[in-house]
C-alpha positions in Angstrom: 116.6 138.5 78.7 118.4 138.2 81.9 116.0 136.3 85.1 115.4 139.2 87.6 112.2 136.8 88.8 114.1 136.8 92.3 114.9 140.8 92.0 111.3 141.5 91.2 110.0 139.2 94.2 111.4 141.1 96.3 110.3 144.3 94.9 106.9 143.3 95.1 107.1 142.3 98.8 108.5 145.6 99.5 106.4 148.0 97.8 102.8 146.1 99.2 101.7 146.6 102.3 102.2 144.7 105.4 100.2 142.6 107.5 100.2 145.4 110.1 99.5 147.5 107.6 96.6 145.5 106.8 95.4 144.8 110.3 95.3 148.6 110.8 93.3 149.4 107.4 90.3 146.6 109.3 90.9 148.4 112.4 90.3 152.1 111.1 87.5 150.5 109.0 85.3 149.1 111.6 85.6 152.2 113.2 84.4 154.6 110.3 81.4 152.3 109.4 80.3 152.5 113.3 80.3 156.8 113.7 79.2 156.7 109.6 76.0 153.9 110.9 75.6 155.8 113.9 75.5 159.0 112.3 72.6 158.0 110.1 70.5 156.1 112.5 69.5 159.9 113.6 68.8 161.2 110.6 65.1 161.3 110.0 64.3 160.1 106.3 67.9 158.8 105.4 68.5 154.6 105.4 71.3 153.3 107.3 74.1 152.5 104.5 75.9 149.4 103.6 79.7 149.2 103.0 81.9 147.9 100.5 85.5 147.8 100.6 87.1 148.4 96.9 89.5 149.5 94.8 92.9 148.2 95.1 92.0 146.9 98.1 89.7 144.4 97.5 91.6 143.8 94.0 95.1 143.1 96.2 96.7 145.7 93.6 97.6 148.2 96.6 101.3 149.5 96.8 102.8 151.9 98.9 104.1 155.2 97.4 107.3 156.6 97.6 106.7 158.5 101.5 105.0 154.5 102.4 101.5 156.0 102.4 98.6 154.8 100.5 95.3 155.1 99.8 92.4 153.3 100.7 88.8 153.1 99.7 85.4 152.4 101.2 82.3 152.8 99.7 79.4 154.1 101.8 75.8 152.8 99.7 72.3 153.5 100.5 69.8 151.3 99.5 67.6 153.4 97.7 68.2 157.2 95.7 68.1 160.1 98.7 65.5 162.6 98.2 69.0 165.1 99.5 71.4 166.4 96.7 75.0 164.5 96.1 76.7 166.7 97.6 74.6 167.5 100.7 74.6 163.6 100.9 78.6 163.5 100.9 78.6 166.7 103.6 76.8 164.1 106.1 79.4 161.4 105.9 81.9 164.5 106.4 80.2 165.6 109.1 80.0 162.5 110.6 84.1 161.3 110.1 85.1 164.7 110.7 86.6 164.4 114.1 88.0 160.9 113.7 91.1 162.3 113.4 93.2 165.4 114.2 93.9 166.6 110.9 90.1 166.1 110.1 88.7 165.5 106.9 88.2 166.6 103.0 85.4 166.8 100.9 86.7 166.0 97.5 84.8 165.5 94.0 84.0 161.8 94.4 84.3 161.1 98.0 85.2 162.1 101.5 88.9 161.8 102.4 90.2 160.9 106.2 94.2 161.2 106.9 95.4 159.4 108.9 98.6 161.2 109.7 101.6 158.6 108.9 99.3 155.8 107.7 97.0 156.1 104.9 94.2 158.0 103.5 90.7 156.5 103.7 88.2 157.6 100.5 84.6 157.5 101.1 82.4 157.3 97.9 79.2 157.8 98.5 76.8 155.6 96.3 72.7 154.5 96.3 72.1 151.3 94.6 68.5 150.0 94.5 68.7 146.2 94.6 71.6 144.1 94.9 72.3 143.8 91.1 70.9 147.1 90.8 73.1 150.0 88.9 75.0 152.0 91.6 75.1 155.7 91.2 78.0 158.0 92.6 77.7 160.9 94.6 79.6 164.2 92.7 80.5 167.4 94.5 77.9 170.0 92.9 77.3 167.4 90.3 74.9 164.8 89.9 74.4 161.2 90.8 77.0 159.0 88.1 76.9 155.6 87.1 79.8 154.0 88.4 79.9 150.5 89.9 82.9 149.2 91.5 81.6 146.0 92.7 81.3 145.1 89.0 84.7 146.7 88.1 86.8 144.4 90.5 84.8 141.2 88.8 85.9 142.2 85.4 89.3 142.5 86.4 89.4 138.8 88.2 87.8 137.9 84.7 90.5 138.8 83.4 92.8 137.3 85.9 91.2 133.9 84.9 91.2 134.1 81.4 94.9 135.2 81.1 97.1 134.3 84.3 98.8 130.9 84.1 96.8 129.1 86.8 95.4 131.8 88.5 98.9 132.7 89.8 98.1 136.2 90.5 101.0 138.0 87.9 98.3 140.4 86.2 97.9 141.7 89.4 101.3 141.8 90.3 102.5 143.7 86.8 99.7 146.0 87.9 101.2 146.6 90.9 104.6 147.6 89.2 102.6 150.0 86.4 101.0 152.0 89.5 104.4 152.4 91.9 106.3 153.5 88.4 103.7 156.1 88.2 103.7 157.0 91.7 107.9 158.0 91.3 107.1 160.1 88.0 107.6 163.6 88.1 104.9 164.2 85.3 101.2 163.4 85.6 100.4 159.8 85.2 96.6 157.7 84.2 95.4 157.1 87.7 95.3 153.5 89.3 92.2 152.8 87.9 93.1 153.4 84.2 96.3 151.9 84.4 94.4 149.0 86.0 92.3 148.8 83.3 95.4 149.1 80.6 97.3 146.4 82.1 93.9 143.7 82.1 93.6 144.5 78.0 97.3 144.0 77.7 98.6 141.7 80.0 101.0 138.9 78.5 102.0 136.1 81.0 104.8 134.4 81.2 105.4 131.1 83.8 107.1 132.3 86.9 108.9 135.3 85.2 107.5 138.7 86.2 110.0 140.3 85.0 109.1 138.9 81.3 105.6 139.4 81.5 106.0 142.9 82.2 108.5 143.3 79.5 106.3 141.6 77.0 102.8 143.8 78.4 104.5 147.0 77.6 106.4 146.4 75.0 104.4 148.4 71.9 103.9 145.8 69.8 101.5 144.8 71.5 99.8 147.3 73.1 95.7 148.0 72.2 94.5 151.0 72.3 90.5 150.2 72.5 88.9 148.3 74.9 86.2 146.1 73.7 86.0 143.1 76.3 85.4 145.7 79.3 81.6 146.4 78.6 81.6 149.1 81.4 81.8 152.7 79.7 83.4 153.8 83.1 86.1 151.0 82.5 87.8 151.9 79.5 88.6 155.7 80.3 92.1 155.0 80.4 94.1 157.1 78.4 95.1 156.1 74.9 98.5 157.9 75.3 99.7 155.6 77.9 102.2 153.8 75.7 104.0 157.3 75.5 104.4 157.5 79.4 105.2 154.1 79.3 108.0 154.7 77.0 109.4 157.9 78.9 112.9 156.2 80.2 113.2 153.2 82.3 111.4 153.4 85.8 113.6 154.4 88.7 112.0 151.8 90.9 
């Protein structure tokens, strides 16, 4: 096949997200864990929470969707199981991020969302985790505490990075980058970050400084798996086994 490896370069500088971009994320950051700590220092019978910045993130897998938004997560953990429900544990974070900006705040499923009008959106799971390699539970809207442990999810994934990248040259996470902004143009529904995150780390074929080739070779069908058994994490392999068929739905309009 033809060398796009300069054509794809520059694709992947333009659909991450800047410096600025990045300077603001640390910026908005700082300033949700001090109202979120503060907020929690006054409530009698409720620890103080830790913070963990994850997801795409952390993973350097971030990319900007079509409008140049994107989304952002950061977990809010308490150190040992609230004696509160998960959901009236999620409506205190809401209540105290509510006003950070004008358009407010949502309480979704699995976390509490802030907009930032024009920049991003930041997603606050709540999570208690007894011990530092203890199992971490999620908070669910009028659900129940879940296993789900994100901390452990981005180490799996640089596991994979240093079994199957070519020096530790960071193409898995750049083909993962392309599977997630091809999804974000897609009229359709498409596996969410996580799962195609997850698809790409059990099918990723490098290929020495060619992008372009190794994400030709890690979705071409012949060599796509369609079980996971090196991701020992139930919560990791939910990725859907029909991926290959959105995969194979025309080429992306990058």
């Amino acid at each position: 096949m033809a060398n796009l490896q300069s054509q794809f370069k520059k694709f992947e500088e333009r659909i991450s997200i800047s410096s600025t971009q990045r300077d603001l994320i640390v910026k908005r950051h700082s300033a949700l864990r001090t109202v979120i700590t503060n907020y929690f220092k006054l409530k009698n019978g409720i620890t103080v929470p830790d913070f963990f910045i994850q997801g795409s993130y952390k993973m350097n897998t971030m990319v900007q969707k079509k409008d140049g938004s994107f989304d952002v997560d950061l977990g809010v953990f308490f150190s040992q199981k609230p004696n509160l429900t998960p959901t009236t544990m999620q409506s205190n974070v809401l209540e105290a991020v509510k006003t950070q900006t004008a358009i407010g705040a949502q309480h979704l499923k699995k976390c509490i969302r802030v907009n930032y009008a024009g920049e991003f959106n930041a997603d606050l799971p709540v999570y208690y985790q007894v011990g530092t390699n203890g199992q971490a539970y999620i908070a669910v809207k009028n659900g129940d505490w879940v296993k789900d442990d994100p901390e452990k999810f981005v180490n799996w994934v640089n596991d994979n990075r240093k079994s199957k990248e070519i020096n530790n040259d960071g193409q898995l996470l750049r083909v993962i980058k392309f599977l997630k902004r091809w999804a974000n143009l897609q009229p359709f529904k498409t596996p969410s970050g996580a799962a195609l995150t997850v698809w790409a780390c059990e099918n990723f074929k490098a290929s020495k400084d060619r992008d372009d080739e190794a994400l030709s070779k890690t979705i071409n069908p012949k060599n796509y798996k369609h079980q996971s058994h090196t991701c020992s994490n139930k919560h990791l392999i939910r990725y859907k086994k029909n991926l290959p068929m959105f995969l194979g739905c025309g080429s992306p309009k990058w």
